[in-house]
C-alpha positions in Angstrom: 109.2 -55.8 65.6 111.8 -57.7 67.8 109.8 -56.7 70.7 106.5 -58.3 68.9 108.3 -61.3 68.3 109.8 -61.7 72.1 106.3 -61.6 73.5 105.1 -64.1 71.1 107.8 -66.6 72.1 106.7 -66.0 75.2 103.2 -66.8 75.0 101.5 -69.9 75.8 98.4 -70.9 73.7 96.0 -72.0 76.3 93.0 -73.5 76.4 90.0 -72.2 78.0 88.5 -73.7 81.0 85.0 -73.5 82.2 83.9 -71.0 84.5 82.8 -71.5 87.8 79.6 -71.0 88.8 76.8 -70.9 91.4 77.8 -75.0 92.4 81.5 -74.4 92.2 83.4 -74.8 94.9 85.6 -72.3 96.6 89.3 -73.0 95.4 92.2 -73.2 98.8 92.9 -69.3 98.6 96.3 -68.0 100.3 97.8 -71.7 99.6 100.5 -70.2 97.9 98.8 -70.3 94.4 98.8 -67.0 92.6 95.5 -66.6 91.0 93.7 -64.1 88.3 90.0 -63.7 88.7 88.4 -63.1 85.5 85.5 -63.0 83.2 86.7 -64.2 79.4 84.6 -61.5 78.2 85.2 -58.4 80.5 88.0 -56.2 78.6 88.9 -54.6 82.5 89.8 -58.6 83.5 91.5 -58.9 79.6 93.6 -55.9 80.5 95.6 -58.2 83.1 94.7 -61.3 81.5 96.9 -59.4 78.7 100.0 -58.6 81.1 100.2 -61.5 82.3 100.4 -63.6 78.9 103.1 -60.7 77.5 105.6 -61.9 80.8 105.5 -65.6 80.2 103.7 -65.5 83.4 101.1 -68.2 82.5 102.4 -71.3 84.9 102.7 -68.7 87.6 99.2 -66.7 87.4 96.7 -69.0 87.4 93.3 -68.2 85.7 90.0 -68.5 87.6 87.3 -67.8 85.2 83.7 -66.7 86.7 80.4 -67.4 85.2 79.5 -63.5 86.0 75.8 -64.0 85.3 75.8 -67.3 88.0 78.6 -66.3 89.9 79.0 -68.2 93.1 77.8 -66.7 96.3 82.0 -67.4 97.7 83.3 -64.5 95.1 81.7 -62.1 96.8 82.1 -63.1 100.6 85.8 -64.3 100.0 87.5 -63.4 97.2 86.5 -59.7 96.2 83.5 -57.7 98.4 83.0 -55.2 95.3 81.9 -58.8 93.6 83.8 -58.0 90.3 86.2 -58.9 88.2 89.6 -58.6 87.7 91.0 -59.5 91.1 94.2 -60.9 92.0 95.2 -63.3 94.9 98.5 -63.0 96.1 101.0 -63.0 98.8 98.2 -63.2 101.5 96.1 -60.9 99.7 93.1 -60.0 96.8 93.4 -56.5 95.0 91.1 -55.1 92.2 91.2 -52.3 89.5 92.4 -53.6 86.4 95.0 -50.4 85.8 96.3 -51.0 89.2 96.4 -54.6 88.4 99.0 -54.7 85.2 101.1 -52.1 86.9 101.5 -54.9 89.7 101.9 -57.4 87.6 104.4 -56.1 85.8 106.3 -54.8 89.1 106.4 -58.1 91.3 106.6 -60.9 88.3 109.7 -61.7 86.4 109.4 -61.3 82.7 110.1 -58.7 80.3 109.5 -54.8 82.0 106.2 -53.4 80.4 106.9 -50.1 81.4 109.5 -48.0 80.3 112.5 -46.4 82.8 112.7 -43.2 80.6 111.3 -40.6 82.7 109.6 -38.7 79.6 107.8 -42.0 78.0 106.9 -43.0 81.4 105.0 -39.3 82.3 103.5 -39.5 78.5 102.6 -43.1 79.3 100.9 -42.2 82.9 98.8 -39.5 81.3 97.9 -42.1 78.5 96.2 -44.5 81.2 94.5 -41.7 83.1 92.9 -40.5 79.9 91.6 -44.4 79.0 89.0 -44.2 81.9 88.2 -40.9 82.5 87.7 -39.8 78.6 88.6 -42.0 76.0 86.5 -45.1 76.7 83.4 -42.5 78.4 83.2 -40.5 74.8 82.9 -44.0 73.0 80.3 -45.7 74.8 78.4 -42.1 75.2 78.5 -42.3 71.3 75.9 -44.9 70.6 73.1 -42.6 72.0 74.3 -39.9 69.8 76.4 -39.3 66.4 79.5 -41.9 66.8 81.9 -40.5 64.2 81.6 -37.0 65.0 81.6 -37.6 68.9 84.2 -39.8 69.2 86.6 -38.2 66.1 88.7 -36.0 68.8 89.3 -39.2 71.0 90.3 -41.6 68.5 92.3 -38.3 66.7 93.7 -38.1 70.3 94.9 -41.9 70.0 96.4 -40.9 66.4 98.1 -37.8 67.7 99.8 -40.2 70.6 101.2 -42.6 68.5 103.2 -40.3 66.5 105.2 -38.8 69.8 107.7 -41.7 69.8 110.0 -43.4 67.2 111.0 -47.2 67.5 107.9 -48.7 66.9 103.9 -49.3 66.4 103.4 -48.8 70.1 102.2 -45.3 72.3 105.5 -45.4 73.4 107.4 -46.6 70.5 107.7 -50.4 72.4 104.9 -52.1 73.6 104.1 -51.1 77.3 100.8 -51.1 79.6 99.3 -48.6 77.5 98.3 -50.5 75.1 97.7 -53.2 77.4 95.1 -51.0 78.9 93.8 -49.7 75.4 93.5 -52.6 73.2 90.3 -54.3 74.9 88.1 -51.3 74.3 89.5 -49.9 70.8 88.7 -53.8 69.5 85.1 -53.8 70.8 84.6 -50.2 69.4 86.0 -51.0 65.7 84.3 -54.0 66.0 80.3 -52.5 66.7 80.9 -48.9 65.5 81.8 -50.9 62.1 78.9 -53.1 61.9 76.4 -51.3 63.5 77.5 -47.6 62.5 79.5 -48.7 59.5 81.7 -46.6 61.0 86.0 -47.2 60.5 87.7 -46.1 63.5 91.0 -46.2 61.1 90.1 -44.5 58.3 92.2 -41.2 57.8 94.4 -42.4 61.3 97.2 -44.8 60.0 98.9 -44.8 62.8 95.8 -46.5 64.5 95.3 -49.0 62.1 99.2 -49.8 62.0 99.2 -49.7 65.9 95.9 -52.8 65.9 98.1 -54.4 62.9 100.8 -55.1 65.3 98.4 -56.2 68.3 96.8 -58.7 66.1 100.2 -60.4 65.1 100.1 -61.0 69.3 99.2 -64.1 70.6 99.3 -62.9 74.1 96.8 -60.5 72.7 94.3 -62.5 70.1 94.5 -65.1 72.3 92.3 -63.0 75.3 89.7 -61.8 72.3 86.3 -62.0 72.5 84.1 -62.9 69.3 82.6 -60.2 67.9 78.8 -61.5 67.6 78.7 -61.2 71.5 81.0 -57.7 71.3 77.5 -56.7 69.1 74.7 -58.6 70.8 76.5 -56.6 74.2 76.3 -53.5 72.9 72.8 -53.7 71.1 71.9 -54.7 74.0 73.1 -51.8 76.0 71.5 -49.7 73.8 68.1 -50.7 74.7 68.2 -49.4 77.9 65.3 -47.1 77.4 66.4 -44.6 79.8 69.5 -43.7 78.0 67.4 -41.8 75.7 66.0 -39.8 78.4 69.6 -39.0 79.9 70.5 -37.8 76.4 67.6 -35.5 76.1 68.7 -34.5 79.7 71.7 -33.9 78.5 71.0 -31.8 75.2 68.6 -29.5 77.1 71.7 -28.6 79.6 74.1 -28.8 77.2 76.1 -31.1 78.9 77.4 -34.0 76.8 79.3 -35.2 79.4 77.1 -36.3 81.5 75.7 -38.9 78.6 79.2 -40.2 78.0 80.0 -40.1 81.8 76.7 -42.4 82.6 76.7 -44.5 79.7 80.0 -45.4 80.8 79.5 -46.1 84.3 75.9 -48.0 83.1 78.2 -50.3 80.6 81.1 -50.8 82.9 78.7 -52.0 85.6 77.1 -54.5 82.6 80.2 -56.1 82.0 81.6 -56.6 85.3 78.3 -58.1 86.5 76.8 -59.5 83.8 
């Protein structure tokens, strides 16, 4: 709880300023100003959006939202060539990939270490953020083509399992850290459509999961970065009606290879949201 309480001190409410778009022009880069390219809805961007609010950082990072579906044509040719979001300007330079993103953040910006020194919580908590991207948030989004509680019960029973290995606290590794940094965008979308679409509870029967989004929610650093859940739905409705998903899931049941529908559906949604 004290560490809850710190990072709420810490945050600044802010209010949200209009993205840029197509007739937006390019902002001074390399002047010295440290700025976070984002998109208020992309839960890769939230992930360092997240980080930075949690370190007090926001009078040091500022925030450069993008109009994704009218970006302008500078993002791509100046800021980041891969033309998505998050991306980072600093010291001279622009880097991508949200998981590399709040490790740097929390490396090269004062405020309170994210990332434990313990050499065991810090292996558990590497493993944790290799398994976000490569299974957990693939399995999910693989789901809606399929059977969403009994696909994605051994990944959210994975999350349960996690939270139990360390005392202290709420958090995967007993005090709030990147981990659920990098978590918490995607676990909030999914309870939030796999409820109302599914009527499925991600919580029920894990108690350590629902005390774990208990604790994020008292976050301002956190709810602050949310996105409303009528456009978490209309998204992923309208994912879903991409009609050749239904053929890559047939694909998949005749080979028997249900990860290649989670491992496409991911990459299709991933694309969505950091382009659309």
């Amino acid at each position: 709880m004290f560490f809850s309480l710190l990072f709420i001190e810490r945050s600044l409410v802010e209010y949200r300023q209009v993205p840029l778009d197509a007739t937006s022009d390019l902002p001074t880069l390399f002047n010295g100003t440290t700025r976070l390219y984002i998109s208020y809805t992309c839960p890769f961007a939230q992930r360092v959006w997240i980080t930075r609010n949690l370190k007090g950082l926001q009078e040091n990072i500022k925030l450069v939202p993008i109009d994704l579906p009218n970006r302008p044509a500078w993002f791509k040719e100046k800021v980041n060539p891969a033309n998505k979001v998050p991306a980072l300007e600093h010291n001279g330079k622009i880097m991508g990939e949200s998981l590399d993103l709040i490790k740097y953040v929390d490396s090269n910006f004062e405020g309170p270490s994210l990332y434990p020194l313990d050499p065991e919580k810090r292996n558990f908590g590497e493993d944790m953020l290799k398994y976000v991207d490569t299974t957990f948030t693939k399995v999910v989004f693989g789901s809606f083509k399929g059977d969403p509680a009994k696909d994605t019960a051994p990944v959210f029973d994975h999350l349960e399992n996690a939270l139990q290995k360390f005392d202290g606290g709420p958090f995967f590794l007993g005090d709030l850290s990147l981990v659920d940094v990098a978590y918490i965008p995607f676990v909030q979308r999914f309870q939030v459509f796999l409820g109302e679409v599914f009527k499925y509870d991600i919580t029920a029967g894990r108690p350590k999961l629902a005390a774990w989004i208990e604790e994020m929610n008292k976050m301002v650093a956190y709810t602050q970065t949310i996105t409303e859940s009528e456009y978490v739905i209309n998204f992923f409705k309208k994912f879903m009606c991409y009609k050749f998903l239904d053929l890559v899931g047939l694909l998949a049941s005749v080979l028997n290879k249900q990860d290649l529908r989670f491992a496409f559906c991911f990459t299709l949604s991933q694309e969505i949201w950091r382009h659309s």
